[in-house]
ROZADO-462915 format. One record per residue (C-alpha): residue in one letter; x, y, z; residue number from 1. Coordinates in steps of 0.2 Angstrom, whole numbers, plus 5000, padded with zeros to 4 digits. Last residue first. Example, Ala and Ser with C-alpha at 12.3 -4.5 7.8 and 13.67 -1.06 7.14 Angstrom:
   r      x      y      z     k
   s   5068   4995   5036     2
   a   5062   4978   5039     1
END
This chain:
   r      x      y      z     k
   x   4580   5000   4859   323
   x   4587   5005   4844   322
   x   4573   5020   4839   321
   x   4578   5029   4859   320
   x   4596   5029   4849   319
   x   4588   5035   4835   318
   x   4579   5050   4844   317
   x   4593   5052   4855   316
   x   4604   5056   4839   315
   x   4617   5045   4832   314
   x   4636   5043   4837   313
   x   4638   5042   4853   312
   x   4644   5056   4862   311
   x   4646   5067   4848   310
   x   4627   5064   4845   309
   x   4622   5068   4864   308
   x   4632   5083   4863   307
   x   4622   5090   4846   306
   x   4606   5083   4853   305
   x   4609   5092   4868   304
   x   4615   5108   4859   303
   x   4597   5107   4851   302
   x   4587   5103   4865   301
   x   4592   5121   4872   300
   x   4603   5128   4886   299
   x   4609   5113   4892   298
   x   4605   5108   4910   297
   x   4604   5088   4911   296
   x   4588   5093   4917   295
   x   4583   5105   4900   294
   x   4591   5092   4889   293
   x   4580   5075   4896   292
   x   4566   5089   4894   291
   x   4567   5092   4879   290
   x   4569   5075   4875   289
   x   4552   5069   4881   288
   x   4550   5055   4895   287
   x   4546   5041   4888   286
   x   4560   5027   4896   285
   x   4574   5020   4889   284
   x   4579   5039   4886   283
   x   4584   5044   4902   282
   x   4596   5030   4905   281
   x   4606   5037   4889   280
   x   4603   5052   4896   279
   x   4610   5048   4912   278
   x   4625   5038   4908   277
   x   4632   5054   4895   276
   x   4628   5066   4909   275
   x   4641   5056   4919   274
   x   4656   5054   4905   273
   x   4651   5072   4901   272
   x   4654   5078   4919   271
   x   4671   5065   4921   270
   x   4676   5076   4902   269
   x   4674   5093   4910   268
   x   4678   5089   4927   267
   x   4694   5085   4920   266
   x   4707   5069   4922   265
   x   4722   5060   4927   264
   x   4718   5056   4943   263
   x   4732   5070   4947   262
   x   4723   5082   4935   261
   x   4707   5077   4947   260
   x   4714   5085   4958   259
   x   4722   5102   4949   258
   x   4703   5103   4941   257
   x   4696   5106   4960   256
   x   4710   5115   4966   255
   x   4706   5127   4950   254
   x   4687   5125   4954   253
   x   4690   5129   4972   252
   x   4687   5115   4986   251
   x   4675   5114   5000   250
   x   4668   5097   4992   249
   x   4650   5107   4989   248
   x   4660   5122   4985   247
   x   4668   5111   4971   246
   x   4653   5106   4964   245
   x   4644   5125   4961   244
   x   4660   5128   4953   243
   x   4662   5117   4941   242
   x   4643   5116   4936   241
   x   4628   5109   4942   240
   x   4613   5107   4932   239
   x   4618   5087   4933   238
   x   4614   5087   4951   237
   x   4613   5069   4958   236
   x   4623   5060   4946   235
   x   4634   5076   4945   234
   x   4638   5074   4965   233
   x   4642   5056   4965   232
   x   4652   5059   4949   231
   x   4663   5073   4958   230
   x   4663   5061   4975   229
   x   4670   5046   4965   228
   x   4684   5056   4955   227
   x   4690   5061   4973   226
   x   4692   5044   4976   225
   x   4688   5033   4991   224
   x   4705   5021   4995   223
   x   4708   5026   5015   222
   x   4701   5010   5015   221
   x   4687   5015   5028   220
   x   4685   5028   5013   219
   x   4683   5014   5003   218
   x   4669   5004   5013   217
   x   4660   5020   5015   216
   x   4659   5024   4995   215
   x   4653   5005   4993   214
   x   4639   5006   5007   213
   x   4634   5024   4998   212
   x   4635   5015   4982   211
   x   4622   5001   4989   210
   x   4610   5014   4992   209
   x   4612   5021   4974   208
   x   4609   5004   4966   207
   x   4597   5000   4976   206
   x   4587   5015   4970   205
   x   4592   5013   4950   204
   x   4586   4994   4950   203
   x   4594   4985   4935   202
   x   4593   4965   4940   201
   x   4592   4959   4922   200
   x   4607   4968   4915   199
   x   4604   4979   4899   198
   x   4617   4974   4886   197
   x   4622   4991   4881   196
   x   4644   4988   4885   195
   x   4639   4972   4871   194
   x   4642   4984   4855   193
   x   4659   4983   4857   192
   x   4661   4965   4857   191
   x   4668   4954   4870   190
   x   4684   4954   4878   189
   x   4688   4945   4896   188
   x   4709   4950   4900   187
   x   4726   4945   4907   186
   x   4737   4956   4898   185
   x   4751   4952   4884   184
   x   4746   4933   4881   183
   x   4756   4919   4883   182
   x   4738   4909   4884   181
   x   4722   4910   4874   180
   x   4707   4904   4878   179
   x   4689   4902   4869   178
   x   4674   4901   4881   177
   x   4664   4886   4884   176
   x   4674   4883   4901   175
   x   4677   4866   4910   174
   x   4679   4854   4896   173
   x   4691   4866   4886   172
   x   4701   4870   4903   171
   x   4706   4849   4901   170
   x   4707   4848   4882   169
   x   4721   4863   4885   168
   x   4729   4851   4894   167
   x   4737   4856   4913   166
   x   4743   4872   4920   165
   x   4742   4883   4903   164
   x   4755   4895   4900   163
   x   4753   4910   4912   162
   x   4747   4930   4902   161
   x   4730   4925   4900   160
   x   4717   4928   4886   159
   x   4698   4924   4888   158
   x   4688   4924   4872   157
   x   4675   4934   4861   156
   x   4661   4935   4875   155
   x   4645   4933   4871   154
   x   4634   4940   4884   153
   x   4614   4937   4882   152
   x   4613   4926   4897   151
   x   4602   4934   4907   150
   x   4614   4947   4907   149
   x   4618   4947   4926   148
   x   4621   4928   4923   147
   x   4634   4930   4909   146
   x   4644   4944   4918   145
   x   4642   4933   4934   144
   x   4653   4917   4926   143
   x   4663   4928   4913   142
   x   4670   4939   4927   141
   x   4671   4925   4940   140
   x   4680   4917   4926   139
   x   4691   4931   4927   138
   x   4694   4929   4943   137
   x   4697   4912   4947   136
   x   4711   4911   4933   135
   x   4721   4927   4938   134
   x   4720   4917   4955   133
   x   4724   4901   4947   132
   x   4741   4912   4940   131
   x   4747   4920   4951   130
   x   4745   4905   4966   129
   x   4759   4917   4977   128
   x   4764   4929   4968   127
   x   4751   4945   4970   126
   x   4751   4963   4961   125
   x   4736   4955   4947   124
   x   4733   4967   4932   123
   x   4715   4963   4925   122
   x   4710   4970   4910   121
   x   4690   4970   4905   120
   x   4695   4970   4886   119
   x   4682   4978   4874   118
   x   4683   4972   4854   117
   x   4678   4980   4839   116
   x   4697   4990   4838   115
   x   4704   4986   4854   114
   x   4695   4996   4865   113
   x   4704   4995   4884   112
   x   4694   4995   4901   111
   x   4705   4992   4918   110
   x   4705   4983   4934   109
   x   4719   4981   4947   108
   x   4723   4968   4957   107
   x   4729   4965   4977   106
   x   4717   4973   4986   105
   x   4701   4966   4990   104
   x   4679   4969   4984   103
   x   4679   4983   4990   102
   x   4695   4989   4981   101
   x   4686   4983   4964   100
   x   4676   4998   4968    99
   x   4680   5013   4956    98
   x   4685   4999   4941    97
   x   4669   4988   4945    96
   x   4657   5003   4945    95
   x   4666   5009   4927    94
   x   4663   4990   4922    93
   x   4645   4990   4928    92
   x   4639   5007   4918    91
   x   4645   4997   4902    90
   x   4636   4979   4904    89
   x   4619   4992   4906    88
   x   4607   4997   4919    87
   x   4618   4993   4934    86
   x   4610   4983   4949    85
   x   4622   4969   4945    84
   x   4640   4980   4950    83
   x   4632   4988   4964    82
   x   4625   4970   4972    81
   x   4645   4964   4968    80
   x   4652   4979   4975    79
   x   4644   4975   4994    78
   x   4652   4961   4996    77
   x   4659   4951   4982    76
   x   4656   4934   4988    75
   x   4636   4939   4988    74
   x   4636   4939   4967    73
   x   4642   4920   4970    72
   x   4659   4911   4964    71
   x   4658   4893   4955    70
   x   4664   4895   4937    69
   x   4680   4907   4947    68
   x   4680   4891   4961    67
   x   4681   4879   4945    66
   x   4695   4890   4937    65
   x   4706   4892   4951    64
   x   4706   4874   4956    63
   x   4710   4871   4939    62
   x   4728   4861   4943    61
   x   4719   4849   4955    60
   x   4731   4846   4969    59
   x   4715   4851   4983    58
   x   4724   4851   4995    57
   x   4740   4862   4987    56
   x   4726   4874   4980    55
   x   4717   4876   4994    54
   x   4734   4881   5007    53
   x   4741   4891   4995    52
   x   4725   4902   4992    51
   x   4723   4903   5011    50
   x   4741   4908   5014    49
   x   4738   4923   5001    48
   x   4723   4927   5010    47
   x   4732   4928   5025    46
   x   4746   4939   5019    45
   x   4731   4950   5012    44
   x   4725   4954   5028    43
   x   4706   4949   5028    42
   x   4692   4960   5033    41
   x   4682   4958   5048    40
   x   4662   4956   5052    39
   x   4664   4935   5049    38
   x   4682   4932   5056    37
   x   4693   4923   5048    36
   x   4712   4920   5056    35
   x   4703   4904   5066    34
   x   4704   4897   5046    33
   x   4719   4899   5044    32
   x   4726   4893   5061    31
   x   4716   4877   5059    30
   x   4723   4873   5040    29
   x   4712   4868   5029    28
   x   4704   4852   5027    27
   x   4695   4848   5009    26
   x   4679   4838   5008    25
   x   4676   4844   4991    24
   x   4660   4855   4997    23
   x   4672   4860   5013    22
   x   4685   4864   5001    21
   x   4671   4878   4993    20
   x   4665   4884   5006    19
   x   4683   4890   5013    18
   x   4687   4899   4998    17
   x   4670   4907   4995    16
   x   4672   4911   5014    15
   x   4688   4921   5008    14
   x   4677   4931   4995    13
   x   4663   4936   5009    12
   x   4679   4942   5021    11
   x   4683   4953   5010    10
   x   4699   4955   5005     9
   x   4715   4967   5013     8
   x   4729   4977   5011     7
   x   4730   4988   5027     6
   x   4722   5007   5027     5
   x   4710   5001   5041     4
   x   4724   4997   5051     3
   x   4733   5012   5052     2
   x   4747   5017   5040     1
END
């Protein structure tokens, strides 16, 4: 593989790292630290021997935790900007599982319904410092999920697959979130109902600037997703059909469905999925649902009404009613 295609971080999430020793008055390692290099991404074997070398200085058991309460919007490069200029808690989760990779290699996001609860889940493919990395980053998640939200997210608890690394009284004085450990995933769950919070920096044209940044940083990964250029293009032509999208990627409709098939899904249910985002969107503000349906190309109010209902369980007009 070439360079670019390497496991790698940031170089914003590693400077997280080295900040935060210098605030503690912390020495790394020379040779670590000449390995970083502002415009450059990490290898992840360095990043691994920087997360072994903070935590053995700093011999505090939550290091992980505090640098998680601790870590900044602008540490996640250009995916965290995405991931806050999202109109809802909901639309920033799917951002955050299409360009996690931006932000490093190294672990693995997915969204699991539980009954009334949604768990982010967070599947981590490293060893060294497992566990106060699981740690830092989902109380990054908590952290940055509350601020985005202005403060209106409530999460139902943190759960981790590691037994605790010192008294539970000790992560209890850190955290105001619930814990449990031993678990089966490493996740953040909240209720349902919080995937509408709306977040407080919501801005739909830096959001689509900064998912350009995001969709060239992953093809430099060798990691950008045909599933990515499929929602791209219904996002900006929701009239478009199967066809009419595949030509614009020079595919076929049936290489196109055979594609996506390997991602494990359909242009039908990724076109929904998108046109879904939109019209909720749509109808936040005043414009008429007739013609929310007649630009998300339906044939007639009617069937949109009929979609939007099946989609999520009330009518536009009531869900425009709720809020």
């Amino acid at each position: 593989m070439g360079e670019t295609s390497e496991h790698s971080v940031t170089p914003l999430y590693s400077q997280a790292i080295v900040q935060a020793a210098q605030r503690l008055g912390l020495a790394l390692p020379g040779h670590l630290l000449a390995e970083l290099r502002p415009a450059q991404r990490v290898p992840l074997a360095t990043q691994d021997a920087l997360w072994e070398a903070f935590c053995a200085a700093t011999c505090d058991p939550l290091a992980g935790l505090r640098l998680g309460l601790e870590m900044q919007i602008g540490h996640l490069d250009s995916a965290g900007m995405l991931l806050v200029t999202s109109d809802t808690l909901g639309e920033a989760l799917e951002e955050l599982i299409e360009y996690a990779p931006v932000i490093g290699d190294g672990g693995e996001f997915s969204i699991r319904h539980a009954g009334e609860l949604v768990f982010i889940d967070y599947q981590p493919d490293y060893s060294v410092r497992r566990a106060e990395r699981v740690e830092a980053v989902l109380a990054t998640q908590l952290n940055l999920t509350r601020w985005s939200t202005g403060g209106r997210f409530r999460p139902a608890g943190i759960w981790l697959s590691h037994a605790p690394l010192t008294a539970p009284d000790e992560y209890a004085q850190l955290i105001d979130c619930p814990l449990q450990f031993g678990a089966a995933h490493n996740s953040l769950g909240f209720a349902a109902d919080q995937l509408q919070l709306p977040l407080i920096q919501a801005n739909g044209a830096l959001r689509e600037h900064l998912r350009q940044l995001a969709d060239q940083t992953l093809e430099a990964l060798g990691q950008h997703s045909l599933t990515a250029d499929v929602q791209r293009l219904v996002r900006l032509h929701p009239r478009w059909g199967k066809e009419r999208v595949a030509a614009e990627l020079d595919l076929s409709g049936r290489h196109l469905n055979r594609r996506l098939g390997e991602e494990g899904l359909s242009f039908k249910s990724l076109r929904e999925s998108v046109l879904q985002q939109v019209a909720c969107r749509a109808l936040q503000g005043d414009q008429r649902v007739a013609e929310i349906a007649e630009g998300l190309g339906f044939s007639d109010e009617g069937a949109f009404v009929r979609a939007f209902r099946r989609w999520q369980g009330v009518t536009p007009a009531r869900y425009r009613e709720r809020g």
